[in-house]
C-alpha positions as CSV (number, residue, x, y, z in Angstrom):
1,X,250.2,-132.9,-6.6
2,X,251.8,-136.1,-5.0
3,X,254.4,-137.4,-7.3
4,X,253.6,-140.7,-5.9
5,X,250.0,-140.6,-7.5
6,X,250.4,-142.2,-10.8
7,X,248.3,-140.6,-13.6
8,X,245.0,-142.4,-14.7
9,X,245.1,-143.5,-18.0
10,X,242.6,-142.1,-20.2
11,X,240.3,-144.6,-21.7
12,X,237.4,-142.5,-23.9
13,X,235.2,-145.8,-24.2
14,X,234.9,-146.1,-19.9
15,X,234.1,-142.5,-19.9
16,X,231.2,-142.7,-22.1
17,X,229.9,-145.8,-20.5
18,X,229.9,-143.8,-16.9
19,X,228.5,-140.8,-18.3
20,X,225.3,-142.9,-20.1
21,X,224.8,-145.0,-16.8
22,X,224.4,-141.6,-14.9
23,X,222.1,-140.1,-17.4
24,X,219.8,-143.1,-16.7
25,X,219.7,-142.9,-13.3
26,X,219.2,-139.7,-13.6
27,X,216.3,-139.9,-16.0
28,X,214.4,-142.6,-14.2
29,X,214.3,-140.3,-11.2
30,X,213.3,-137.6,-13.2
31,X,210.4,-139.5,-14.9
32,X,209.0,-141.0,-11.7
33,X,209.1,-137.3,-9.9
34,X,207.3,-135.4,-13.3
35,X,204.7,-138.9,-12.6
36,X,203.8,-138.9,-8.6
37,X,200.1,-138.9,-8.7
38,X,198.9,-135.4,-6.5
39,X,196.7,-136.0,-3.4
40,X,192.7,-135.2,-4.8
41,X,191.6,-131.4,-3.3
42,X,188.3,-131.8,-1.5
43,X,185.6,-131.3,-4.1
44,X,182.6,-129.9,-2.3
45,X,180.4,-128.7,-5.0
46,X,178.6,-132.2,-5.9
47,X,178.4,-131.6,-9.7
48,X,182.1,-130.7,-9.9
49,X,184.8,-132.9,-11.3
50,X,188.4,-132.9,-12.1
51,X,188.4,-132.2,-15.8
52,X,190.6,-133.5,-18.6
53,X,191.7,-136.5,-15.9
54,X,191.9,-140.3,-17.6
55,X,193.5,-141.7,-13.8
56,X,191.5,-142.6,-11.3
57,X,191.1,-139.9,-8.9
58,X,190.5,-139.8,-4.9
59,X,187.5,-136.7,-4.5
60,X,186.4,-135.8,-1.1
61,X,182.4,-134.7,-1.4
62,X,180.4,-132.5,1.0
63,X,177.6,-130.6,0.9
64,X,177.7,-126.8,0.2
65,X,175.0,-125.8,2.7
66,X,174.2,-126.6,6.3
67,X,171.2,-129.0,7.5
68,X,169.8,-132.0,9.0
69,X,170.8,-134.6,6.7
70,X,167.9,-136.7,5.6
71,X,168.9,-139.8,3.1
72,X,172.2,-141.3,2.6
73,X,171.8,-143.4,-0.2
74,X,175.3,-145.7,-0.9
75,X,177.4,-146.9,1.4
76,X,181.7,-148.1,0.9
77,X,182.4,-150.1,-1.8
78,X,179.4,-149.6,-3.7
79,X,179.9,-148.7,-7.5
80,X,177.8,-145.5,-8.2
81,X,177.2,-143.1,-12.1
82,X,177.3,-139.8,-12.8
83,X,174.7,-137.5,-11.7
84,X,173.5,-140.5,-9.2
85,X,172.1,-138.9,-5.8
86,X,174.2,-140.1,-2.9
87,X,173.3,-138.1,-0.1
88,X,170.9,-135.4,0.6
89,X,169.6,-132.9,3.5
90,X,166.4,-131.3,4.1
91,X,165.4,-129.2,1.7
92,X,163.0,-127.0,4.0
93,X,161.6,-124.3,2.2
94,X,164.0,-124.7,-0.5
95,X,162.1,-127.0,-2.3
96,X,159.1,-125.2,-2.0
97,X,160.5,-121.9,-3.4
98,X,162.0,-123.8,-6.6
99,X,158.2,-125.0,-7.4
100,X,157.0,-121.6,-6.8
101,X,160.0,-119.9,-8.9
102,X,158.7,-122.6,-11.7
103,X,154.9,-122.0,-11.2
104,X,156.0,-118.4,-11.9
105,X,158.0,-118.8,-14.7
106,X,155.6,-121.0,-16.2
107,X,152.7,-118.0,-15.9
108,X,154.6,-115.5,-17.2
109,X,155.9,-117.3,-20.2
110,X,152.1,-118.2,-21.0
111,X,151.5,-114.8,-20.9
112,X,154.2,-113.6,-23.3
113,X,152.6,-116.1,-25.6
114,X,149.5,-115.0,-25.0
115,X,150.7,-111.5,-26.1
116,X,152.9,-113.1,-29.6
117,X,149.9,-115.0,-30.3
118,X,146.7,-112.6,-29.9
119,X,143.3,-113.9,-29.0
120,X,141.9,-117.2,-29.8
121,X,138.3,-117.1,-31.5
122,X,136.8,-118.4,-28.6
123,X,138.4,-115.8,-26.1
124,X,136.5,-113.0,-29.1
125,X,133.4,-114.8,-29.1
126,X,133.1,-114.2,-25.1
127,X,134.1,-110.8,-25.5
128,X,131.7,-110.1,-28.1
129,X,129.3,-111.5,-26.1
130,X,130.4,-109.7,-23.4
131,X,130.0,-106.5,-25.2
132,X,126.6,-107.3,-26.3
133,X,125.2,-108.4,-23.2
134,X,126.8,-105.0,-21.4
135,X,125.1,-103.3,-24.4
136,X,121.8,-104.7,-23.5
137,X,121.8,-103.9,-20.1
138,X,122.4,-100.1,-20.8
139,X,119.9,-100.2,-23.3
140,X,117.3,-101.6,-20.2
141,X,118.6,-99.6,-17.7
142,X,117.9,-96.2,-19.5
143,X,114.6,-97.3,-20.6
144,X,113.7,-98.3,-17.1
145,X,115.0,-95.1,-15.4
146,X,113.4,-92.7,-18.2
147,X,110.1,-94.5,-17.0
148,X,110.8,-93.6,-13.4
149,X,111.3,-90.2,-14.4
150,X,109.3,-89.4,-16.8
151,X,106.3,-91.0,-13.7
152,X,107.9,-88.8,-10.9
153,X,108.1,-86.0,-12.8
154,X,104.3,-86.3,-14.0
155,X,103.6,-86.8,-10.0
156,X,105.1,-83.2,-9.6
157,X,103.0,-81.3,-12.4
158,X,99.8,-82.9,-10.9
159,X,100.9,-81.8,-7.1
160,X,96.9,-80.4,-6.0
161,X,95.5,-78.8,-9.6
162,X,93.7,-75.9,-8.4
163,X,92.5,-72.6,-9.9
164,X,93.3,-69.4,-8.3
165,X,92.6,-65.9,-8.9
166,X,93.5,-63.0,-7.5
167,X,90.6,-60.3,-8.2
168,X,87.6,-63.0,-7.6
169,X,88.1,-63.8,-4.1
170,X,84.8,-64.1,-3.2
171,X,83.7,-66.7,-5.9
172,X,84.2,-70.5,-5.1
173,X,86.5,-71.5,-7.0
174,X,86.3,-73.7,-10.6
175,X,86.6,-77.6,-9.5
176,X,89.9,-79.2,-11.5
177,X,89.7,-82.6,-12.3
178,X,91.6,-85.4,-14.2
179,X,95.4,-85.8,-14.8
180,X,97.2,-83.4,-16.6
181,X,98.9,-85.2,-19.1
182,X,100.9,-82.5,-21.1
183,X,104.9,-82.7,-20.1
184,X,105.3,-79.2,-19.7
185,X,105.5,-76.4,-16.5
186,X,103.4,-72.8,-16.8
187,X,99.9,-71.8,-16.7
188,X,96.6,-72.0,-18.2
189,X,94.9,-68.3,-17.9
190,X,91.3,-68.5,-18.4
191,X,88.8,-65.6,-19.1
192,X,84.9,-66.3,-18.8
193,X,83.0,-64.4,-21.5
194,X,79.5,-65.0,-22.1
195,X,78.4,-66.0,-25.9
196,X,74.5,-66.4,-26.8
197,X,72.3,-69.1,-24.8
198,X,75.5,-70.4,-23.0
199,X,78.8,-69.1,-21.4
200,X,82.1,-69.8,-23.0
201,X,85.9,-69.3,-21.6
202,X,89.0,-68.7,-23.5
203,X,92.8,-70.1,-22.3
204,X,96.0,-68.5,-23.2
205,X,99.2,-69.7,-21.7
206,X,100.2,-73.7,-21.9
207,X,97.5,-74.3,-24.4
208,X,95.2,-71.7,-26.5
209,X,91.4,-71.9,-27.3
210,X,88.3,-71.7,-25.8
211,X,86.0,-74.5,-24.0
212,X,82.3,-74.5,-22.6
213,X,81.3,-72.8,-19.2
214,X,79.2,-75.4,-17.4
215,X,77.9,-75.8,-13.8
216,X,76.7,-79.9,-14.2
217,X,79.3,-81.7,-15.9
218,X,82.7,-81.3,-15.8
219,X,84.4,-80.3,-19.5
220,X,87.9,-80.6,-20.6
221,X,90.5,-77.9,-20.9
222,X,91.8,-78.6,-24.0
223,X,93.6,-81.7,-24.8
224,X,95.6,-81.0,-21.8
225,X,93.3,-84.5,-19.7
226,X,92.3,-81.8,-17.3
227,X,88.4,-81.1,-16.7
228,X,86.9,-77.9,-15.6
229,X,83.1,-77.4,-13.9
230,X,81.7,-74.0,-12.3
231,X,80.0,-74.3,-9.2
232,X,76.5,-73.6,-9.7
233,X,74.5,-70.1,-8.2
234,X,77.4,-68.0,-9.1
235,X,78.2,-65.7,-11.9
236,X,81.2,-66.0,-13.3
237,X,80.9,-64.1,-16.0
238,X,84.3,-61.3,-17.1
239,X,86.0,-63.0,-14.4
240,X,89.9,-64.7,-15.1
241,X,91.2,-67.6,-13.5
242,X,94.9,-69.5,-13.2
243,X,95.8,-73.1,-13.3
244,X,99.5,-73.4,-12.3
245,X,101.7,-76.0,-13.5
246,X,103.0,-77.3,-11.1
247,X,101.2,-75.9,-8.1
248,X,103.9,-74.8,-5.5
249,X,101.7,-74.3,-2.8
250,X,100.2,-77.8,-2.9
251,X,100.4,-79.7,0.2
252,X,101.9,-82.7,-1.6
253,X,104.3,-80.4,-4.0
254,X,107.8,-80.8,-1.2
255,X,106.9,-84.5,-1.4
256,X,106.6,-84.7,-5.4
257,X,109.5,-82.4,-5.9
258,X,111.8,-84.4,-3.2
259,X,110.7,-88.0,-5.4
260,X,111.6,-86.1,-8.9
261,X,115.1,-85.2,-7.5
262,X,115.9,-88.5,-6.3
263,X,114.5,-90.1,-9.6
264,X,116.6,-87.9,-11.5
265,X,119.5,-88.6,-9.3
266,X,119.1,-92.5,-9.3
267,X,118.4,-92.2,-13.2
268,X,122.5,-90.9,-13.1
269,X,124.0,-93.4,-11.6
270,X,122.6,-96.2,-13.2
271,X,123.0,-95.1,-16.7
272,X,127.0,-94.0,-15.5
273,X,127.0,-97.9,-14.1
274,X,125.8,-99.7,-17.1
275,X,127.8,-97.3,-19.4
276,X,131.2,-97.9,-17.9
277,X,130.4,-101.8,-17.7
278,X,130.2,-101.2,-21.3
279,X,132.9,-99.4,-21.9
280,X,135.3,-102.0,-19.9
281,X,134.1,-104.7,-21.9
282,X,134.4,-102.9,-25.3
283,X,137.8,-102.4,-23.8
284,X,138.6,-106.0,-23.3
285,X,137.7,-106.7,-26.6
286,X,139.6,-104.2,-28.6
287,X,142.7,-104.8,-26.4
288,X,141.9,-109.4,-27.8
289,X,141.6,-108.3,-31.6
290,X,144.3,-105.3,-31.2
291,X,148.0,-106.4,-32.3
292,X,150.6,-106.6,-29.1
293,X,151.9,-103.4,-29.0
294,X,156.2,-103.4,-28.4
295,X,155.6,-102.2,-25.4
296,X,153.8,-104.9,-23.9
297,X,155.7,-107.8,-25.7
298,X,158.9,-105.8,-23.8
299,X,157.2,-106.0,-20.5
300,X,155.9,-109.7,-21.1
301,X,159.6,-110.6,-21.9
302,X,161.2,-108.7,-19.3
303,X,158.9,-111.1,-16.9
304,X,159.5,-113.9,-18.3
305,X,163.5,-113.4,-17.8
306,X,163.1,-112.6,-14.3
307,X,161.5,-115.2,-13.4
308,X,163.6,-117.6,-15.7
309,X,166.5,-115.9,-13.3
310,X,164.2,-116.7,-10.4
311,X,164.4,-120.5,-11.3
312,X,168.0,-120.4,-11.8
313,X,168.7,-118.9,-8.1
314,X,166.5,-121.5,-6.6
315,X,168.1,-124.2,-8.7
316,X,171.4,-123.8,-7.1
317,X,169.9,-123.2,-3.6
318,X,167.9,-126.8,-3.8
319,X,171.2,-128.6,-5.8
320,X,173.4,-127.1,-2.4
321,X,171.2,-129.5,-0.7
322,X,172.3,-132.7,-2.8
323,X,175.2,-134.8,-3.0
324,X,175.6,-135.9,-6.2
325,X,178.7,-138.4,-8.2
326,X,180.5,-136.2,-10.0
327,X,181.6,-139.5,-12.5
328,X,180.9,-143.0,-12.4
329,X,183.5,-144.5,-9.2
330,X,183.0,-146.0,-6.3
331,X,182.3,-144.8,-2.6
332,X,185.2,-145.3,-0.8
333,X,183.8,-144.4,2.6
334,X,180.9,-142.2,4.1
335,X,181.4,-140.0,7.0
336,X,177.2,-139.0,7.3
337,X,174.2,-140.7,8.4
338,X,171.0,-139.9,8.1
339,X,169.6,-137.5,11.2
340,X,173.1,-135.9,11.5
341,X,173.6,-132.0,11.2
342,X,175.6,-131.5,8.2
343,X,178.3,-128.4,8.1
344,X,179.2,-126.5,5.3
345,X,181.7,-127.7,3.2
346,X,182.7,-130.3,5.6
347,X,183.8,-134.3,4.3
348,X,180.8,-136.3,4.1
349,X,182.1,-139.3,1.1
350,X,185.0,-140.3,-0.2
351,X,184.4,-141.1,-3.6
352,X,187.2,-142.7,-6.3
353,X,186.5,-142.1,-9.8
354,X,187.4,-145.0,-12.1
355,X,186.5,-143.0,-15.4
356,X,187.2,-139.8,-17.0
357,X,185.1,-137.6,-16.0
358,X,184.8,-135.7,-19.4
């Protein structure tokens, strides 16, 4: 050390003075750098804000999506509220799908109700009514076609009465008249016998019993509504004659048989018709007065959620299209007009915010 340096005094008070006078400065500087406000990000989402902030902040906005921008509703200076619309693009078919995800959420929530609730009386009443009505038209449709049957049918046992034999070949044979009213196929065998002053015959077969033998008036067979006359000048006596029901070799029996088939076939499918109407509508009213089974309330709800998620997804895709104050502030400046393409994410408005935005 230089011995010509004289040694400081010490003076403890001076120290202390220095050393507090440092500590300020030293603290001031340290304050003011913990303080510097930070430069705003660029906030691009419209409904975002900074959160737990009580300063007034500098937000960039823009919108999230690209698009011909269609309003611009503030301009710089202007004071604007939370949530207010400042800007917006076209919504194309955005729109449009959010109303339809709606429409279907809307539906399908109705019909889970539908299912929690159960029928209303009126929705029953029609039903019933329903039923009744389908009942009725069975009930006229079988009647209807049994008629048609039961008519084609008695064509074909009337196809050309005639009576044949085959050992009296040379004997005209007996006229057959009337309609032959019994609903049953075979034959009436008839023997002629003679029996004091007059003849007689006897029938076995379809019908059994024994009717007069005449030659001027025809006389019935029975109760069967066929008539039976004998040509005169002939003897007919011990001879044996057929009636066939129904006569195969008519010329109108292929006809006849043909118009039974179809009738049957017609009478088929109109009962099958009228019966399963009925059975559908019993079916709609026993599912209206049955309790909702778990599995359809599960189904019902599983709709409803999707389309509740539906709603959600084109939520977000229509609010990408909005600008929107994230607090209340003021606009600072706007970058967009009306007419302009928009890009993603790029700045469209300043924007201050002059409150918290909690």
């Amino acid at each position: 050390m230089n011995k010509h340096i004289k040694s400081l005094p010490h003076h403890p008070v001076r120290v202390i003075a220095i050393s507090l006078i440092v500590a300020g400065v030293i603290g001031f500087f340290g304050y003011k750098e913990i303080n510097k406000v930070v430069p705003a990000p660029l906030v691009t989402n419209p409904n975002t804000s900074a959160e737990n902030s009580t300063l007034p902040q500098e937000l960039t906005l823009g919108f999230l999506v690209g698009g011909r921008i269609n309003t611009v509703s503030v301009k710089a200076g202007e004071s604007v509220t939370k949530g207010q619309v400042l800007a917006t693009i076209d919504a194309g078919n955005t729109e449009g799908a959010l109303v339809e995800a709606q429409a279907t959420y809307a539906t399908a929530e109705a019909n889970y109700q539908k299912i929690i609730n159960g029928a209303t009386g009126t929705s029953v009443d029609v039903a019933k009514s329903a039923v009744n009505a389908a009942q009725v038209n069975l009930d006229g449709v079988t009647k209807t076609q049994n008629v048609l049957v039961t008519n084609a049918y008695a064509n074909l046992l009337n196809s050309t009465i005639t009576a044949t034999s085959d050992t009296n070949l040379s004997l005209p044979a007996p006229i057959i008249t009337g309609t032959y009213t019994k609903n049953a196929e075979g034959t009436l065998n008839f023997a002629i016998n003679q029996g004091g002053q007059t003849g007689f015959f006897s029938i076995t077969g379809l019908e059994n019993g024994t009717g007069i033998v005449s030659t001027t008036t025809p006389e019935p067979i029975l109760d069967t509504g066929l008539n039976i006359e004998f040509p005169s000048g002939s003897s007919y006596l011990g001879t044996s004659w057929t009636i066939n029901i129904p006569n195969t070799i008519a010329p109108n029996y292929l006809v006849n048989y043909n118009a039974y088939q179809t009738a049957l076939q017609a009478k088929t499918q109109a009962i099958s018709n009228a019966q399963a109407a009925l059975d559908q509508a019993n079916a709609s009213l026993t599912a209206l007065v049955t309790a909702a089974r778990p599995e359809d309330v599960a189904t019902a709800q599983a709709e409803v959620n999707n389309a509740q998620g539906a709603v959600q997804i084109a939520e977000a895709a229509y609010e990408n299209t909005i600008i929107t104050a994230p607090s209340d502030g003021t606009i600072a400046s706007v970058a967009i007009a009306p007419g302009q393409i928009a890009t993603p994410n790029a700045p469209a408005i300043e924007f201050t915010s002059l409150t918290s935005s909690n």
